[in-house]
N, C-alpha and C positions, 0 to 999 in steps of 0.2 A: 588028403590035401597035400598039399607041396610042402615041404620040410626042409628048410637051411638051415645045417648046425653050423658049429663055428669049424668047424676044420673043414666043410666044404668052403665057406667063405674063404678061410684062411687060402686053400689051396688056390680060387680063383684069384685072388689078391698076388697070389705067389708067382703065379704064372702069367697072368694078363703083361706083363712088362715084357718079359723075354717073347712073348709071340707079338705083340704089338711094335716091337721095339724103342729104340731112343728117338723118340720124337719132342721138338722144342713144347715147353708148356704153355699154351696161350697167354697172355698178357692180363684178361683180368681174373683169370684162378689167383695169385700170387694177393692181387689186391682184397678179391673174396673170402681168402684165406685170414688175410690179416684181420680185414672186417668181423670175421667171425669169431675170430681166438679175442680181440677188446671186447666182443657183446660176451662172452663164453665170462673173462674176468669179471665183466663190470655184475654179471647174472650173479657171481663168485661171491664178489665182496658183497652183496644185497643180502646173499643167502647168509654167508656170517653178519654181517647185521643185523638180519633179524632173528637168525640165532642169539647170538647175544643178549638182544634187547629181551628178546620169550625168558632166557635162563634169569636175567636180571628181575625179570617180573615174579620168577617162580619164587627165586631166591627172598623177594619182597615182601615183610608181612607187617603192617603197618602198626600193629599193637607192641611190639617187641622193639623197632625203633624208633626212639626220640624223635621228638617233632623240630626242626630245625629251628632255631629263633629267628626271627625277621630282620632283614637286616637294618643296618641302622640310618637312619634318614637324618641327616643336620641340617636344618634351618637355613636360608639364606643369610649374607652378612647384612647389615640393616645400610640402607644405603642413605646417600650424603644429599641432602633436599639441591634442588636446581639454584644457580647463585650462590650457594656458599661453597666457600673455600676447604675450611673447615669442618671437617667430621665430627656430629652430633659427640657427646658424650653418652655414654653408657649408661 
């Protein structure tokens, strides 16, 4: 079968310019490029997030820690009946 290693690549890579020469880049390569390298990041930051999240889970073993306590809820203040001026006493 056909066989491309990287030094032929490389070498067609290396040579395609000077036989082809200095020709202007089209207008949406530059844009496609750009388009590509934000999806390439945002692929990036997904993959370390969900690395993170896996190591965090590994790390996780629920008998070893503490249960958080709940946090703490306060009551409304008791409010002043319709017509009075006056706030109830306690």
């Amino acid at each position: 079968m056909l066989e491309v290693g990287f030094s032929e690549i490389a070498l067609i890579f290396g040579t395609a310019p000077i036989m082809l020469g200095p020709r202007p880049v089209p207008r949406p390569v530059p844009r496609l490029a750009a388009d590509v390298g934000r999806s390439a990041g945002r692929a990036r930051a997904m993959a370390r997030h969900v690395r993170t999240q896996l190591e965090h889970e590994a790390r996780f073993d629920p008998l070893r820690e503490p249960p958080r306590p709940p946090p703490t809820i306060h009551p409304p203040p008791p409010r002043a009946e319709a017509g009075s001026d006056e706030p109830k006493p306690a």
